[in-house]
N, C-alpha and C positions, 0 to 999 in steps of 0.2 A: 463820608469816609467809607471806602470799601474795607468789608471782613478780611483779614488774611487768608481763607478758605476757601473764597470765591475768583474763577476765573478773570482773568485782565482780558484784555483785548490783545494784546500780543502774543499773549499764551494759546489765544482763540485762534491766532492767524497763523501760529506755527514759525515765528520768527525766535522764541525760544532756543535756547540749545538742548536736548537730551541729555538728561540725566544717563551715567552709563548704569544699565541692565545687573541686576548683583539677582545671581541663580540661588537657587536653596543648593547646597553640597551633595553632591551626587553619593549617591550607594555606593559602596566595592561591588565591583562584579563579582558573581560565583565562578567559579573553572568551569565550564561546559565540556562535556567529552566531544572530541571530534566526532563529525558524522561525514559519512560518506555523501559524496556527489551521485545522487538518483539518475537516471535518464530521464527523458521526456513523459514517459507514462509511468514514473513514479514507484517503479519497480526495476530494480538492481537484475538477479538472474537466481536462477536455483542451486548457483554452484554451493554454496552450504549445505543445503538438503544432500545434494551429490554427493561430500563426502559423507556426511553424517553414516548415508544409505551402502554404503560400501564399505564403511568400516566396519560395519554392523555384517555385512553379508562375507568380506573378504578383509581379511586382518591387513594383510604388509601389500595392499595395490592401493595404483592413484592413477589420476586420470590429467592428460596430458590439458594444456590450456584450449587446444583445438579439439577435443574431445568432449570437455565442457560447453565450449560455444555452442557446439553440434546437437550434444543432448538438450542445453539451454532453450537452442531454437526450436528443438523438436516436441517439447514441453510445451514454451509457451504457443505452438502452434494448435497441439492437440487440444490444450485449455479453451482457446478460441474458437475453436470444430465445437467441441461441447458445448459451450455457451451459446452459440448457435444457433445450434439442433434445437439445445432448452426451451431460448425463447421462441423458436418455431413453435415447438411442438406449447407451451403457455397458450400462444396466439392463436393456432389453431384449433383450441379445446375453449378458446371464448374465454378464457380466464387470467386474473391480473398477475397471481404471485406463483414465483415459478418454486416448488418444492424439489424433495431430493425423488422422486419419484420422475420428473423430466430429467433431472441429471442419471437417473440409471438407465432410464429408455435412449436417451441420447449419446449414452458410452453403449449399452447393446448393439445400437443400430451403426454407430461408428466405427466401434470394435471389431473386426473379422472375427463369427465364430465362437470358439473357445475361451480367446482371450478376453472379449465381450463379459465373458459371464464368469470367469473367472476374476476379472475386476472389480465386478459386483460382488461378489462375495469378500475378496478381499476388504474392499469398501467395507464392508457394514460388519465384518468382525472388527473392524480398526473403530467405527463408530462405537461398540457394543466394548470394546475393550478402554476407550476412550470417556465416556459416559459411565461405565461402575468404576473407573480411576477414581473419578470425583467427589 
């Protein structure tokens, strides 16, 4: 006489019917906040910084949607130039980690001039102002 516990031969061979599937009761979802659709490289554009920076410098002006594009791509272009340059200049000096020391040489040497070395300075009072913040 076989156990009630132990397999048959029919049940081995799959002539059986399935039992239907009974889930554990699912969670409530939380609300999620919508998020915006990213582009391909996982970054949106700098028009927030944009306004932010002009509110700040100029009260009642805004900037037209084709004036953001423009600045957008002039942005992430120079960001690219820099980073660049950076890792040129890491690879050329034999070393693995690129400091803010290639990022100033590589805005100098990009920079025309003035603006060169007046970005660097900017830079590093915003570092200095940013670092005793905290």
């Amino acid at each position: 006489m076989a156990e009630p516990s132990s397999v048959t031969s029919e049940e081995s061979l799959g002539t059986k019917e399935a039992e239907p599937f009974e889930a554990e009761p699912k969670k409530p979802k939380r609300k999620t906040a919508k998020r915006r659709r990213r582009s391909s490289d996982g970054f949106d554009s700098f028009a927030t910084y944009f306004r932010r920076v002009l509110k700040q410098v100029h009260q009642g002006l805004s900037l037209s949607q084709e004036a953001v594009k423009v600045m957008d791509s002039f942005v992430k272009d120079i960001f690219e130039q820099i980073a660049t340059e950076a890792a040129r200049l890491v690879r050329s000096s034999k070393r693995s980690t690129l400091s803010c020391r290639e990022i100033q040489t590589s805005v100098r040497l990009l920079l025309p001039g003035e603006m060169g070395k007046l970005a660097v300075s900017n830079a590093n009072k915003a570092v200095i102002t940013y670092t005793t913040g905290k």
